[in-house]
MARBA-3410 file (N, C-alpha, C, O; in Angstrom, 1 decimal):
181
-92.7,97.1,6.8,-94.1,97.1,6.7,-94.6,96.6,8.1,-94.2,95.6,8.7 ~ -95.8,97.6,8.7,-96.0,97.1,9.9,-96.9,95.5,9.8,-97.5,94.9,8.8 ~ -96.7,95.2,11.3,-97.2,93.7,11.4,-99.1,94.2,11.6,-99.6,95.0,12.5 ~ -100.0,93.5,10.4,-101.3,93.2,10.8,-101.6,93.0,12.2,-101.1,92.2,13.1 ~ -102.9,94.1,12.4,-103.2,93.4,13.6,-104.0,92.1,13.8,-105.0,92.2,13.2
-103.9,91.0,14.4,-104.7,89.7,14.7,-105.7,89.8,15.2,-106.6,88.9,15.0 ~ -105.9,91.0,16.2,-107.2,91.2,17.3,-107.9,92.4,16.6,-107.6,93.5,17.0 ~ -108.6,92.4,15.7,-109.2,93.9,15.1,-110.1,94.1,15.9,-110.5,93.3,16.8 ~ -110.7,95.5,15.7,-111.6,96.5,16.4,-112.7,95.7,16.6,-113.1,95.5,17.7 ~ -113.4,95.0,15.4,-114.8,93.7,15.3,-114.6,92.7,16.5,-115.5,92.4,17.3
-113.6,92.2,16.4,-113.5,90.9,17.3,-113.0,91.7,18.7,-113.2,91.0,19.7 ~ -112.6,92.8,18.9,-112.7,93.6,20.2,-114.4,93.8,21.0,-115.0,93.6,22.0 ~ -114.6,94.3,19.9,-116.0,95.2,20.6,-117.1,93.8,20.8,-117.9,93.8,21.8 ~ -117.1,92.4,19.7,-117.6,91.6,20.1,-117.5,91.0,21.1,-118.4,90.4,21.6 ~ -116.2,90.9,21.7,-115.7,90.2,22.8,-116.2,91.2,23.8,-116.6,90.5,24.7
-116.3,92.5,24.0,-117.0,93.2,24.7,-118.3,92.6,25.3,-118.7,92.1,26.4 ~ -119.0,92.9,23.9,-120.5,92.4,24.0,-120.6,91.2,24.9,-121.2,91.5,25.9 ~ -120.1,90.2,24.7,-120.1,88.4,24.9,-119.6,88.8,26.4,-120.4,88.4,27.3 ~ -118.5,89.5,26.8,-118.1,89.8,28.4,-119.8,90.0,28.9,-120.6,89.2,29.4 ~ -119.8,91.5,28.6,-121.0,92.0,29.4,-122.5,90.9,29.5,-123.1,90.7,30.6
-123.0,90.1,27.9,-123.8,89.7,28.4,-123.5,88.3,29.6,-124.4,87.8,30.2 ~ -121.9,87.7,29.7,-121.8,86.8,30.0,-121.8,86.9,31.7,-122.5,86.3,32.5 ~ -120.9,87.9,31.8,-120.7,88.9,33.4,-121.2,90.0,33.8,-121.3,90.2,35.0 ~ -121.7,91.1,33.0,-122.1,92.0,33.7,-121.0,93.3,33.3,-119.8,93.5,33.4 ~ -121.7,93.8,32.9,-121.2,95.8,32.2,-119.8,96.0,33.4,-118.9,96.9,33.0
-119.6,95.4,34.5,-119.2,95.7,35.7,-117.7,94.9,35.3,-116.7,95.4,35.9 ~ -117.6,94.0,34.6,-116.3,93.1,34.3,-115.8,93.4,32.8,-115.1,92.8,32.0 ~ -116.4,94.7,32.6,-116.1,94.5,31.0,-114.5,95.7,31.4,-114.9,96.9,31.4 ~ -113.4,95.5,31.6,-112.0,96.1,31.9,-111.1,95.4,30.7,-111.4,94.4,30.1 ~ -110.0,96.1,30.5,-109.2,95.4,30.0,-108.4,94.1,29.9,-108.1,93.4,28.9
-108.2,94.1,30.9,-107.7,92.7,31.1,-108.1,91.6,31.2,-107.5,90.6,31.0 ~ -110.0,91.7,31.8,-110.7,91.0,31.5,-111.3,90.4,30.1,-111.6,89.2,29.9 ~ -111.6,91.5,29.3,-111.4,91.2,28.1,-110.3,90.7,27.2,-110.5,90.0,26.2 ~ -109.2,91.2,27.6,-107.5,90.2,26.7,-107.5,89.0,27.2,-107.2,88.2,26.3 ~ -107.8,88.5,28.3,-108.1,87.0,29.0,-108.9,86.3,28.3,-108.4,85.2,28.1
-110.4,86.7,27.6,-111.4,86.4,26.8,-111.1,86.4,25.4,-111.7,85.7,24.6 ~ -110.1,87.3,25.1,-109.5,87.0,23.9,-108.0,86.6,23.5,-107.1,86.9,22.7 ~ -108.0,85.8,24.5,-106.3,85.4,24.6,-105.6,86.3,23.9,-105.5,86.2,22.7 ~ -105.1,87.5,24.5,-104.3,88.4,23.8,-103.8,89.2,25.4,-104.1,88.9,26.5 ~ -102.9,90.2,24.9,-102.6,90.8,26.2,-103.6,92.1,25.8,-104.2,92.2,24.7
-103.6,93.0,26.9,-104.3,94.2,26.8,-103.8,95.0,26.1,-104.4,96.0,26.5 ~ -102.9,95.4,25.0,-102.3,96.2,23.9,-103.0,96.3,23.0,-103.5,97.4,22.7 ~ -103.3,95.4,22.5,-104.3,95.6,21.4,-105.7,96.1,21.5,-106.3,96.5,20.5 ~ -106.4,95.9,22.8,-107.4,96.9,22.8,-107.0,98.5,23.3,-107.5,99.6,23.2 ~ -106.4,98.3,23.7,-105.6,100.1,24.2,-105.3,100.8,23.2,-105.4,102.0,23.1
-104.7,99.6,21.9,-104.6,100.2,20.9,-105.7,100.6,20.2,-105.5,101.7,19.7 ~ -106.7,100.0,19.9,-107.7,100.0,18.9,-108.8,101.2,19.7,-109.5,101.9,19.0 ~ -108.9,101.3,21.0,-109.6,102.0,21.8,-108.9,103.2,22.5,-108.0,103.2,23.3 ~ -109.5,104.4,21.7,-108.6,105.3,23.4,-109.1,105.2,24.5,-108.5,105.6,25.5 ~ -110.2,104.7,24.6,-110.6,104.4,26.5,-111.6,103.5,26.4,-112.3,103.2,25.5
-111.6,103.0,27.4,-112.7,102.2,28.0,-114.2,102.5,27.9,-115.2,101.9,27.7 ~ -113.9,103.6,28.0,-115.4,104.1,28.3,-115.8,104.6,26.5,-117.0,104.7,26.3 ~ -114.8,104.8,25.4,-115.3,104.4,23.9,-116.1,103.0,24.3,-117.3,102.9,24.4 ~ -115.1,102.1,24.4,-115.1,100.5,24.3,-117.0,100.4,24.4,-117.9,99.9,23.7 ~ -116.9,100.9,25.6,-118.4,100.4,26.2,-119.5,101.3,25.6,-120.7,100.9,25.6
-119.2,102.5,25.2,-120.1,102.9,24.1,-120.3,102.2,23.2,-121.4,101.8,23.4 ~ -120.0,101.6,22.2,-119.9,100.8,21.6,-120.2,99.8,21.9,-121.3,99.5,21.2 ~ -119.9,98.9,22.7,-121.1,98.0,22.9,-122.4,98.3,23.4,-123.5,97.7,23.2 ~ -122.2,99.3,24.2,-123.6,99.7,24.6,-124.4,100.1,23.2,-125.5,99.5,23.3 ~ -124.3,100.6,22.3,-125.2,100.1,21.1,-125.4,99.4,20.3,-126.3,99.2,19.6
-124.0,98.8,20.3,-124.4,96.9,19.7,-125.5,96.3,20.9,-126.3,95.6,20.3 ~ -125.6,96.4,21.9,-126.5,95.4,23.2,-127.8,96.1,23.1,-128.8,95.3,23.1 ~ -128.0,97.7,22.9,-129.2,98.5,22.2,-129.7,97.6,20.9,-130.7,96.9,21.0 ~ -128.9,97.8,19.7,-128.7,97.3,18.5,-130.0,95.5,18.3,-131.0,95.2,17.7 ~ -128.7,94.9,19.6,-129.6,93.5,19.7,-130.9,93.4,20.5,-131.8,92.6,20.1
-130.9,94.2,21.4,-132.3,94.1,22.3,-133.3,94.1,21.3,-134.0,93.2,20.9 ~ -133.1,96.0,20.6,-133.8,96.4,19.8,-134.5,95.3,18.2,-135.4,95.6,17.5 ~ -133.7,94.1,18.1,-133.8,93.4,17.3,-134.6,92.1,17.3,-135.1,91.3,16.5 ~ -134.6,92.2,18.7,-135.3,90.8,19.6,-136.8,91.5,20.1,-137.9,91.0,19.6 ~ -136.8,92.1,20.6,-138.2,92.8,20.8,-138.8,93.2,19.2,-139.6,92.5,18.5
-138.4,93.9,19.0,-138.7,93.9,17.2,-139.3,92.9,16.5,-139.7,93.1,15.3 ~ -139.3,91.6,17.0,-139.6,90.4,16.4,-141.3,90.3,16.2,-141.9,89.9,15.2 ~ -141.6,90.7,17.3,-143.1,90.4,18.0,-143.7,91.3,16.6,-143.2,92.1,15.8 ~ -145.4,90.5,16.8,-146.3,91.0,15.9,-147.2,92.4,16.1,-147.8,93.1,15.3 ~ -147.0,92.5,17.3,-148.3,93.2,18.1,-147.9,94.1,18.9,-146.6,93.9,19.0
-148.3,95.1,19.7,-147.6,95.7,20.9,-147.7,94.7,22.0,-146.7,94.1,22.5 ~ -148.5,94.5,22.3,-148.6,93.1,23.1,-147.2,92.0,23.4,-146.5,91.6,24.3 ~ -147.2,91.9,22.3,-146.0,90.9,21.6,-144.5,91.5,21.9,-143.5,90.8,22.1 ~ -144.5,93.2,21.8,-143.4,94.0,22.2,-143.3,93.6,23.7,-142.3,92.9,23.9 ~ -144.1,94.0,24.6,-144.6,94.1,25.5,-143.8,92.9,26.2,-142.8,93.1,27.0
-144.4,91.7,25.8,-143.9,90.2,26.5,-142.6,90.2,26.0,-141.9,90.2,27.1 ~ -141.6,90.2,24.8,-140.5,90.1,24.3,-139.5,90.5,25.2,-138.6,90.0,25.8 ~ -140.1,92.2,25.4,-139.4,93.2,26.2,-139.1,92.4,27.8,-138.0,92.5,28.3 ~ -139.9,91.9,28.1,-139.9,91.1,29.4,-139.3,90.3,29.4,-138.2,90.3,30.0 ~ -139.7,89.2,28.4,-138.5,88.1,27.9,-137.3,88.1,28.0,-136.7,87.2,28.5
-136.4,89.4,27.3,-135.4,89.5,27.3,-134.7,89.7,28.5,-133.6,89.2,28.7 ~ -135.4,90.7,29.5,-134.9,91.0,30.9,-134.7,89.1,31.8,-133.7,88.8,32.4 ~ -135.8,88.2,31.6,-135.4,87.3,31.9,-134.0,86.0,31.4,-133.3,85.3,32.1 ~ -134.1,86.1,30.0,-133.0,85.4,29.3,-131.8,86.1,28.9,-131.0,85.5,28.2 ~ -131.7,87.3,29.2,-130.2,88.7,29.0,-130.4,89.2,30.4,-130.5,90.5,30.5
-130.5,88.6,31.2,-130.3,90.0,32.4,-129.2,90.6,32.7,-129.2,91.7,33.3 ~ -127.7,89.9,32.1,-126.8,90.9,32.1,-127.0,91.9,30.8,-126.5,93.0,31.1 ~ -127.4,91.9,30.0,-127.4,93.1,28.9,-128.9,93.9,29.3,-129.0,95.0,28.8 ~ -130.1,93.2,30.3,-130.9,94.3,30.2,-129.9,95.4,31.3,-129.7,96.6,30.9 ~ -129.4,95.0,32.3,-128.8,95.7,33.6,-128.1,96.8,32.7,-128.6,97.9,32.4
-127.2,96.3,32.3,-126.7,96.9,31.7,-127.0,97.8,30.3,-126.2,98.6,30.0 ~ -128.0,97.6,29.6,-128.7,98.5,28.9,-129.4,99.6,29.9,-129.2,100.8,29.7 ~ -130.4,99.0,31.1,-131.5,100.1,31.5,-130.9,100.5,33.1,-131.5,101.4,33.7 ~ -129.6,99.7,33.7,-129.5,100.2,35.0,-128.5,100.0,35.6,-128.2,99.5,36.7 ~ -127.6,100.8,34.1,-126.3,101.2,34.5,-126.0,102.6,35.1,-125.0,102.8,35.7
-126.9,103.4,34.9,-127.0,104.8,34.9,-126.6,105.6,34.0,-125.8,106.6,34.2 ~ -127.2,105.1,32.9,-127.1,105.7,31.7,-127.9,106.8,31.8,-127.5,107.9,31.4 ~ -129.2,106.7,32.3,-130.6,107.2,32.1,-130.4,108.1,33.2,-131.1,109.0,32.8 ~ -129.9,108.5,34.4,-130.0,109.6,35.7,-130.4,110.6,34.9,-130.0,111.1,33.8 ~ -131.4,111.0,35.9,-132.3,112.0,36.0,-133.0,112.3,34.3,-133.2,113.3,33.7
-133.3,111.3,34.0,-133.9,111.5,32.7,-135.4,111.1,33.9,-135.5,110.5,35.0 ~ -136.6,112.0,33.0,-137.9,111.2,33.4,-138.4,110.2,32.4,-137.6,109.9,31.5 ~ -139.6,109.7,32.6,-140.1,108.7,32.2,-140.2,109.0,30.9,-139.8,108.3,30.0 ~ -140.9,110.2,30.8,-141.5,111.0,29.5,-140.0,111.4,28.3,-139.9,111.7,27.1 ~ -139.4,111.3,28.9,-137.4,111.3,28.4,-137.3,110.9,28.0,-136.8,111.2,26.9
-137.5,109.3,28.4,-137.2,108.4,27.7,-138.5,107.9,26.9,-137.9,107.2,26.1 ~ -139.5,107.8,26.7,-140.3,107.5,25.7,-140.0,108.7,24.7,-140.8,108.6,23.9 ~ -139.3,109.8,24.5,-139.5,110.5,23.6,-137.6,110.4,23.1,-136.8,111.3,22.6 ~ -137.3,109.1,23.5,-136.0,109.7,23.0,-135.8,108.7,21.7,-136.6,107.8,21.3 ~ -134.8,109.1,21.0,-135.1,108.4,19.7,-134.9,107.1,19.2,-135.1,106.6,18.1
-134.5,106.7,19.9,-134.3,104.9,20.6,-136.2,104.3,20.6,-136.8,103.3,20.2 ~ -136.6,105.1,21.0,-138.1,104.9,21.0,-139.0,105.0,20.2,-140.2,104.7,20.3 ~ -138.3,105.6,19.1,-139.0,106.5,18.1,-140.5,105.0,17.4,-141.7,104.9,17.5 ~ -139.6,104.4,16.8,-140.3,103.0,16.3,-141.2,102.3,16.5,-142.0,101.8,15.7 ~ -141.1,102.2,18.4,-142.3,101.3,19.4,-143.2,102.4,19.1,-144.0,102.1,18.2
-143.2,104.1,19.6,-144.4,105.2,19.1,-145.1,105.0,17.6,-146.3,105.0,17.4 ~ -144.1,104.8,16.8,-144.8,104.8,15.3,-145.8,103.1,15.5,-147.0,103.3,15.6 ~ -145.5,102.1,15.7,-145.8,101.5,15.9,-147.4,101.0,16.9,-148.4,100.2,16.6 ~ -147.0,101.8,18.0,-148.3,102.4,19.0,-149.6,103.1,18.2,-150.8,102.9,18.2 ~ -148.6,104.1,17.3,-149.7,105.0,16.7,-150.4,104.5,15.6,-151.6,104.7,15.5
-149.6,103.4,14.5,-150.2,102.7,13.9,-151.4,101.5,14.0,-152.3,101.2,13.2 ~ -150.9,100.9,15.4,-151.7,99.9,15.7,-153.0,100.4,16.7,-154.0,99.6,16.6 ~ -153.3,101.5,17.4,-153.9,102.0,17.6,-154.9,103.2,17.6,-155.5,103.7,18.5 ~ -154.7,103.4,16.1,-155.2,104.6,15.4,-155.1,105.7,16.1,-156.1,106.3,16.3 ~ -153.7,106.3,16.7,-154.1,107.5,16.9,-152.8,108.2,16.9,-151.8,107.5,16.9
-152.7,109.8,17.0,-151.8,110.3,16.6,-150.7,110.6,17.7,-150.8,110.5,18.9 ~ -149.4,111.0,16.8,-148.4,110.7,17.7,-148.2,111.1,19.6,-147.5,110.5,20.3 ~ -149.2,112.5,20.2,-149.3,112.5,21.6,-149.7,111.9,21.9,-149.0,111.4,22.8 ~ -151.3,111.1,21.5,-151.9,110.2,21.9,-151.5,108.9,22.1,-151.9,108.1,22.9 ~ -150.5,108.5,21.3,-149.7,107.3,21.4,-148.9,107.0,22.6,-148.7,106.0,23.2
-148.3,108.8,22.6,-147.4,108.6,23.8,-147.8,108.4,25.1,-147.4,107.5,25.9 ~ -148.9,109.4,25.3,-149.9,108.8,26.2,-150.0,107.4,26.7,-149.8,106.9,27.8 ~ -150.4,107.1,25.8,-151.4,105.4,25.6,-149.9,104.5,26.2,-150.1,103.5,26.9 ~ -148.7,104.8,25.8,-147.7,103.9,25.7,-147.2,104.0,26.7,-146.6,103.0,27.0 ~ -147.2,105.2,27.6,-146.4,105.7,28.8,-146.6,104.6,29.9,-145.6,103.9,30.2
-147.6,104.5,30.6,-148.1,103.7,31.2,-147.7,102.3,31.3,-147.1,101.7,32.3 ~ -148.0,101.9,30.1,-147.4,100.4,29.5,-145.6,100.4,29.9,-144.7,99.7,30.4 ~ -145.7,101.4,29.4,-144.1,101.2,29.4,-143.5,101.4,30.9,-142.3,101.0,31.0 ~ -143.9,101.9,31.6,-144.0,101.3,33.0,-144.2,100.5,33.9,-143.6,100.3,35.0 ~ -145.2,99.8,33.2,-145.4,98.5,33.8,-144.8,97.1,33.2,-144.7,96.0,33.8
-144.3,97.6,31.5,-143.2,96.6,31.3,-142.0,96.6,32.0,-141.4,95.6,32.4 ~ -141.6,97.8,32.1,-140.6,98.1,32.4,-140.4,97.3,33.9,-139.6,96.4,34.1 ~ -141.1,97.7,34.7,-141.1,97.3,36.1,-141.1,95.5,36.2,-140.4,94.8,37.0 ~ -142.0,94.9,35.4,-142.2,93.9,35.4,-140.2,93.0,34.8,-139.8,91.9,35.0 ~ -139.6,94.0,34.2,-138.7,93.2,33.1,-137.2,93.8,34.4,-136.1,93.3,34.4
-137.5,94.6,35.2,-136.4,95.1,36.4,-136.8,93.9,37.2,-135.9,93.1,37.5 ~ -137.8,93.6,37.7,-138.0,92.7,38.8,-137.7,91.6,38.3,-137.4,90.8,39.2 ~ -137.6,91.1,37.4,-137.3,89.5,36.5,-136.0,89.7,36.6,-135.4,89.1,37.5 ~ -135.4,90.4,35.8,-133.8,90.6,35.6,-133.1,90.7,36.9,-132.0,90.1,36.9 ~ -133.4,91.0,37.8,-132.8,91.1,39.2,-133.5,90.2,40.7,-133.5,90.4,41.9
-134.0,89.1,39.9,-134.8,87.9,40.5,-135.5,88.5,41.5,-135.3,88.0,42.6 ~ -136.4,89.5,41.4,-137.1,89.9,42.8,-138.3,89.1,41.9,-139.1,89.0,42.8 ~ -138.8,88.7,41.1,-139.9,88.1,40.6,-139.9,86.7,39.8,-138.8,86.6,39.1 ~ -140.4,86.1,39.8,-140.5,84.7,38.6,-141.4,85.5,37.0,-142.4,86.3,36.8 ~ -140.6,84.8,36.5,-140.9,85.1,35.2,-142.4,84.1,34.5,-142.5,83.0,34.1
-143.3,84.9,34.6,-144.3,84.2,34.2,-145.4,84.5,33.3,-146.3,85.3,33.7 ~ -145.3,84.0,32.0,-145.8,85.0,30.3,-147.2,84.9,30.8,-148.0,85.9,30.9 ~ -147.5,83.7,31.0,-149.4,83.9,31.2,-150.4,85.0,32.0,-151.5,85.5,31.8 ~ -149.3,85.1,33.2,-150.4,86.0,34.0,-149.3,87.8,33.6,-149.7,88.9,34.0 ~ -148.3,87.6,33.1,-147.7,88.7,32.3,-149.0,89.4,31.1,-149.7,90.5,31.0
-149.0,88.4,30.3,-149.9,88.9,29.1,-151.0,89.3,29.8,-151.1,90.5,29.6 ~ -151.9,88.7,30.8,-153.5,89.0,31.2,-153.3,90.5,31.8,-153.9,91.4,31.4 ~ -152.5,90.4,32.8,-151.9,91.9,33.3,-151.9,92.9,32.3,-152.7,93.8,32.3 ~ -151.1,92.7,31.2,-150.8,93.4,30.0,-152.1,94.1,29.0,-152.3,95.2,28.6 ~ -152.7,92.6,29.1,-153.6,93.2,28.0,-154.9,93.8,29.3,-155.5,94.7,28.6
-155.4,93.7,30.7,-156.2,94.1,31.4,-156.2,95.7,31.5,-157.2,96.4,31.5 ~ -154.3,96.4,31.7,-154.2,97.2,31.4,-154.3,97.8,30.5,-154.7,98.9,30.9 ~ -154.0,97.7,28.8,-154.0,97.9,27.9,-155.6,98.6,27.6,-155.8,99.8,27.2 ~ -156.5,97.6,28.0,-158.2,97.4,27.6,-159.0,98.8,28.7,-160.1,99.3,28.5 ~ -158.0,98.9,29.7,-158.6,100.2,30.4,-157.9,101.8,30.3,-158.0,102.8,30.9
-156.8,101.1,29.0,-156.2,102.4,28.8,-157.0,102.7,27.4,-157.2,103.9,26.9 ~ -157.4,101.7,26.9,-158.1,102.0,25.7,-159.7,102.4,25.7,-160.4,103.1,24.9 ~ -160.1,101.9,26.9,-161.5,102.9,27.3,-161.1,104.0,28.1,-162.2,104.6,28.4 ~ -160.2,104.7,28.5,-160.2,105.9,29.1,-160.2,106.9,27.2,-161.0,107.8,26.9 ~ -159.1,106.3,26.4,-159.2,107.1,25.4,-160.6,107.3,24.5,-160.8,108.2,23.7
-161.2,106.3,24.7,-162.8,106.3,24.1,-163.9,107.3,24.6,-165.0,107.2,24.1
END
């Protein structure tokens, strides 16, 4: 009867996760992970045909968690700051969620319509009375300037700062909502 494995696929791909947010998408190798799981590199070779599964997989457990932490907030607003939040307190998992080069040559519009996004739109459209183009509209912008705000945090070109984040946020917000009026 074969011998149980000790290191299953669960405690692989978690130990994945824990690498990347600990080091960086850039250290997540095999050996560096058998090190982190006191094991040799067989057992993820075994459980994985490649590396590049492995990190699929975590790349949507780290999707998975973002998506669950931003999700918390009450408001778009609330999306908004979380989304930033995270880039400051995960900067190895935002890097590696938004600037690995997952995304080349996608445009902006790509990615608000991809289905990863689908939720913050329903969301937009709900809280803002309006229908799903108009959302995307309304959101596009925002999501540019979160975005940019949550790259400059994550990669210390900026200090992380919620108060004049929010006034920014909602200033824009208030002149995207009178252009639609």
């Amino acid at each position: 009867m074969p011998r149980s494995a000790s290191i299953t696929k669960e405690a692989i791909l978690e130990g994945a996760f824990r690498l990347i947010r600990e080091r960086g998408h850039e250290a997540l190798t095999a050996r560096n992970l058998a090190s982190l799981l006191g094991c040799s590199t067989q057992p993820i070779l075994y459980q994985f045909p490649s590396m590049d599964a492995l990190k699929e997989l975590a790349y949507q457990r780290a999707d998975a968690f973002h998506s669950a932490y931003i999700l918390e907030a009450e408001d778009l607003l609330g999306i908004g700051i979380r989304y930033i939040r995270f880039a400051e307190e995960e900067a190895q998992l935002f890097r590696f969620l938004f600037q690995s080069g997952r995304f080349s040559g996608l445009s902006l519009e790509d990615l608000i319509r991809a289905p990863e996004t689908a939720g913050l739109l329903s969301a937009v459209s709900a809280e803002e009375s309006l229908p799903p183009e108009a959302a995307a509209a309304f959101f596009e912008p925002l999501a540019a300037l979160v975005h940019g705000y949550a790259s400059l945090i994550a990669n210390n070109g900026m200090h992380y700062d919620e108060d004049a984040i929010r006034n920014t946020l909602i200033t824009i917000a208030e002149g995207l909502e009178r252009k639609e009026a």
